[in-house]
Structures are given as structure tokens and as C-alpha cells.
C-alpha positions as CSV (number, residue, x, y, z in Angstrom):
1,X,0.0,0.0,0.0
2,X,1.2,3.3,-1.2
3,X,0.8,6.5,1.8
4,X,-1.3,9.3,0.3
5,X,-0.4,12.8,1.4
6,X,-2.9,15.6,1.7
7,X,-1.5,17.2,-1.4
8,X,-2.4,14.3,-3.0
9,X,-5.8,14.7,-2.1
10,X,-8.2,16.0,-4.6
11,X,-11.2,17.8,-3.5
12,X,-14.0,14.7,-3.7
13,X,-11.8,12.1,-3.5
14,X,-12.0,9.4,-1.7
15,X,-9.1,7.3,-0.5
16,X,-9.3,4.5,2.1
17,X,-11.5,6.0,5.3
18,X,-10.9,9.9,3.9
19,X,-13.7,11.4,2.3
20,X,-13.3,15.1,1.3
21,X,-16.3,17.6,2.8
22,X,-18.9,18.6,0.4
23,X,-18.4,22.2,-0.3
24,X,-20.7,24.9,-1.5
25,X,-22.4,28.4,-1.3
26,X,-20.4,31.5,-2.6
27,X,-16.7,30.4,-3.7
28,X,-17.5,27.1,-2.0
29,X,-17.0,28.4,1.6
30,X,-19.5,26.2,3.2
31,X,-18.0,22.6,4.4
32,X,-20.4,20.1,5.2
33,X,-19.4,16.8,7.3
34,X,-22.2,14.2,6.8
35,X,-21.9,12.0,9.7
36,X,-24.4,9.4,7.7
37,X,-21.4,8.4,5.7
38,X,-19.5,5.0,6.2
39,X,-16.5,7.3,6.5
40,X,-14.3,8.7,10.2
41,X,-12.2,11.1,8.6
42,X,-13.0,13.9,6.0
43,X,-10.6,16.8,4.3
44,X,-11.8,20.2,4.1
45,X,-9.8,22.0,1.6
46,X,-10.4,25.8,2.9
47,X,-10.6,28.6,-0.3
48,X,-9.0,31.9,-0.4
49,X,-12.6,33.6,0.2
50,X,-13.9,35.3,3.8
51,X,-16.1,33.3,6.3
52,X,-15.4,29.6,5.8
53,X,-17.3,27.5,7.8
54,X,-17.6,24.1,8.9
55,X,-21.4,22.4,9.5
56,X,-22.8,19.3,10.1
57,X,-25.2,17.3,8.8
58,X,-27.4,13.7,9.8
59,X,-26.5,14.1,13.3
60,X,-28.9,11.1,14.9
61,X,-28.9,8.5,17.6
62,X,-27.2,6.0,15.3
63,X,-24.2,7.8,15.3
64,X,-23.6,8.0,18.9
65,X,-20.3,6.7,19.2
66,X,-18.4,7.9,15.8
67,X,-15.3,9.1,16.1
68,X,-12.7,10.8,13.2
69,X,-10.5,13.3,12.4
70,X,-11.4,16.7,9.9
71,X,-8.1,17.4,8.3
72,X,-8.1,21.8,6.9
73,X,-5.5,22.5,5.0
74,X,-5.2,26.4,4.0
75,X,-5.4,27.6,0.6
76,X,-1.4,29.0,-0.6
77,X,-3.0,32.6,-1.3
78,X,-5.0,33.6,1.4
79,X,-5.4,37.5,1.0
80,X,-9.7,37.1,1.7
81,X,-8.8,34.2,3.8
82,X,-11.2,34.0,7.0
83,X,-13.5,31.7,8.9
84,X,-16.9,32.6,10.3
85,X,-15.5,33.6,13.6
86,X,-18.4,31.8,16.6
87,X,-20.4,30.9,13.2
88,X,-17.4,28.9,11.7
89,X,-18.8,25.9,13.9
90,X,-22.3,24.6,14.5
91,X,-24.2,25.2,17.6
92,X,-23.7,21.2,18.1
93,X,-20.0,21.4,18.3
94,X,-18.6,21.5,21.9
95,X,-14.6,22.9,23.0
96,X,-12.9,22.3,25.6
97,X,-14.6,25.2,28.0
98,X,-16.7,26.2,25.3
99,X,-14.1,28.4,23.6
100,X,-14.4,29.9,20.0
101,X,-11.7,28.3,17.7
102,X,-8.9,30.7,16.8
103,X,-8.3,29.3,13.1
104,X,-4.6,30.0,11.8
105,X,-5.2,31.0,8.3
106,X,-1.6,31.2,7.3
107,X,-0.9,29.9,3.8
108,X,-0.8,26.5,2.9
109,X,-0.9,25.4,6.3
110,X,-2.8,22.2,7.8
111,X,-5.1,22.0,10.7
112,X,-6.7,19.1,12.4
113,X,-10.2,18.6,14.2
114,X,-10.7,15.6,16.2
115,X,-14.2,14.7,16.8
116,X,-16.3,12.0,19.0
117,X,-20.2,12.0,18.6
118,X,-21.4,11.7,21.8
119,X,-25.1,12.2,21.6
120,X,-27.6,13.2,18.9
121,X,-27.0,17.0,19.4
122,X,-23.6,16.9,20.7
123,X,-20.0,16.5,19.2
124,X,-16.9,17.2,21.0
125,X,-14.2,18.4,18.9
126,X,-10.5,19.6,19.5
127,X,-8.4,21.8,17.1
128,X,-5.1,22.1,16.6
129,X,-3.5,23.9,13.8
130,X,-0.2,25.7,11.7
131,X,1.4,22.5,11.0
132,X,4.6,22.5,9.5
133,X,7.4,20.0,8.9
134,X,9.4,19.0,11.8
135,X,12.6,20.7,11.8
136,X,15.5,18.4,11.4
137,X,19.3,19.2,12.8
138,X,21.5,20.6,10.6
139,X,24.2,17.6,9.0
């Protein structure tokens, strides 16, 4: 098996038990994670356009229990770049003391939301974000 890299990731592709969001509205801003899919994980691949935002979708009791990662990588231009601020979320998301998400919107950047369902109107999500490659010592 060959590793697949996020720049290898078209938007709507789907490899293994990555499934990109469904994107839409103005400059394809809006990115929808559809929990009814078979899928954990899902790539949102952010546009150089103000207020991104992430929603949700067939939230339900049979979900209870699911568990994944939402991978954001940043867009290499970003002069418009923004997301939705308290809106950039849905009202079922939950942070760790109910703090907004400061998203880094640097260039070409990654990010990473960790997600567990843990009831039909409730998912518990973590961010963490500017990735880079690790630094390695000098030969």
C-alpha cells in the first residue's frame, strides 16, 4: 500500500477512510461533514474567500459513538482568507470550556479537528493547527 499525502488529495476524493467535505455556497466556503457516511475522517480543503465555515449534517442517535478526524488544509493565497469567527462551527460542536476556535489562516498550512459523537446534538471536537514539517538538525 502506497501512503497518500494531503497534497495528493483532490477535493472529492476518496481514499481509504478519507472522504473530502462537500463544499458549496459563494466560492465554495461552506463545508459540510455528513456523519451518515461510512467514512471517520473527511478533508476540508479551505478557499481563499472570507467566512469559511464548517457544519454538520445527519447528526442522529445511530451515530452516537463515531469518532474521526477533519483534516483543513489552508489555501497558498489567502489574501480574503477567513472563517466565520463563533459561526465557523455549528451550535452542536462543543470545546474544551466552550471556547471559540482561533483558526490559523496562514498559507498553505494544515489543521486538524478531532471529533467523537457523543449524543444526537452533541459532538466534541478539538483543534489544533499551523502545522509545518518537523525541523530536522543541521548535517
Amino acid at each position: 500500500m502506497s501512503l497518500k499525502f494531503l497534497s495528493d488529495i483532490e477535493a472529492g476524493t476518496i481514499i481509504e477512510d478519507i472522504a473530502a467535505a462537500v463544499s458549496s455556497g459563494t466560492n465554495n466556503r461552506n463545508h459540510d461533514i455528513d456523519f451518515a457516511k461510512s467514512h471517520a475522517n473527511y478533508t476540508v480543503t479551505a478557499v481563499n474567500a472570507a467566512s469559511n465555515k464548517i457544519t454538520f449534517s445527519n447528526l442522529g442517535s445511530t451515530i452516537v459513538g463515531k469518532h474521526g478526524s477533519i483534516i483543513i488544509t489552508n489555501p497558498s493565497a489567502v489574501g480574503s482568507y477567513t472563517w466565520l469567527g463563533s459561526s465557523g462551527l455549528p451550535a452542536t460542536a462543543y470545546t474544551p470550556g466552550g471556547q471559540q476556535i482561533t483558526f490559523d489562516t496562514t498559507a498553505s498550512k494544515i489543521a486538524i479537528i478531532t471529533y467523537f459523537v457523543i449524543a444526537s446534538d452533541k459532538v466534541l471536537i478539538n483543534y489544533a493547527g499551523a502545522f509545518s514539517a518537523y525541523e530536522q538538525a543541521a548535517p
